[in-house]
Structure formats: C-alpha cells, structure tokens
Residue, then its C-alpha position, 0 to 999 in steps of 0.5 A: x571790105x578785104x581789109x576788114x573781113x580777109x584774114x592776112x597770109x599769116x592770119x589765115x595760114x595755119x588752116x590752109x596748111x592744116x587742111x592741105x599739108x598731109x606731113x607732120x604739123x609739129x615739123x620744121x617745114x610746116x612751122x615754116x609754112x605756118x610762118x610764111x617764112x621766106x627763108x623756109x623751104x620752097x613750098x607752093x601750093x598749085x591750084x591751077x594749070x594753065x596749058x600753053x596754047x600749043x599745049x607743050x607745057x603749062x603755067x602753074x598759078x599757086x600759093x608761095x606757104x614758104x621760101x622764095x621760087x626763082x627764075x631759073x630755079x630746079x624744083x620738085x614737083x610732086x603729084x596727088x599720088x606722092x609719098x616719102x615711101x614711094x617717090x614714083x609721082x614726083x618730077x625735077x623741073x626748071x621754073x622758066x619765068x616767074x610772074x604776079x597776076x595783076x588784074x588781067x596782066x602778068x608782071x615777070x618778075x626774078x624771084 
C-alpha cells in the first residue's frame, strides 16, 4: 500500500516546499530543496520537539528538504517570527547527536 499510494520524497517534495517555503520558489535553495539534493544547503523542516526529561533542551524530529546535517554540525535555527530583514527569531546551535527513528528505536548515527 505505501509503495503504491506514497509519492516518493522527490515525487512528493515540490508541494511540501510550495506549501512551507515562505522564499523565492525560482531561487537556488528552493530547486535545491525540490531536488532533495544532498549536496544543497542544510534545509530541515521541524515538525516536533521533544523535550529532555529534565527539560534542559529538546530533540528536534524534522525532515532533511535538502543537504546533509551532521554530529557536531553549527546550524541556524530560525523561528515562525524570522525574516531576511529582521533576523531577531534566529539561533546558532551545535547539532549534538544525530538519529534514524526505527520503529520505537533510534539508531545514532555521524551524518
């Protein structure tokens, strides 16, 4: 049933982009992001956070568009409020650990 009825990352990519990407469609992160180009810029939608137990920090569950993340790895993180004009809702943070969800386990894994 996925097989058939799923569209692919790629198939399905351009409406996910074309509904969440507030930038220029016809710009070089976009296609990018269109492509799922792994070689693109980091672009990750977050659709979860999961706070730590002690409530300290929080694990981001989220959907690579485009680039690679990796452990160690400095990102941006931008909020609802962020603008190219007004960069007041943005954060630099260091991506600690790096999983795949399988089932009910996380595998870690370098990039």
């Amino acid at each position: 049933m996925c097989e058939r009825f799923i569209p692919s990352p790629v198939e399905a990519a351009r409406t996910k982009v074309e509904h969440i990407y507030t930038g220029p469609l016809n710009s070089p992160v976009a296609e990018a992001m269109m492509k799922c180009d792994a070689k693109g810029p980091l672009m990750i939608y977050v659709t979860k956070l999961y706070s730590k137990p002690d409530c300290s920090s929080f694990d981001a569950l989220g959907r690579v568009f485009s680039g690679t993340i990796k452990h160690g790895e400095k990102v941006k993180v931008l909020g609802e409020g962020y603008s190219i004009d007004d960069e007041e809702d943005m954060a630099l943070k260091e991506v600690s650990t790096v999983w795949l969800y399988e089932a009910r386990y996380r595998i870690p894994v370098n990039r």
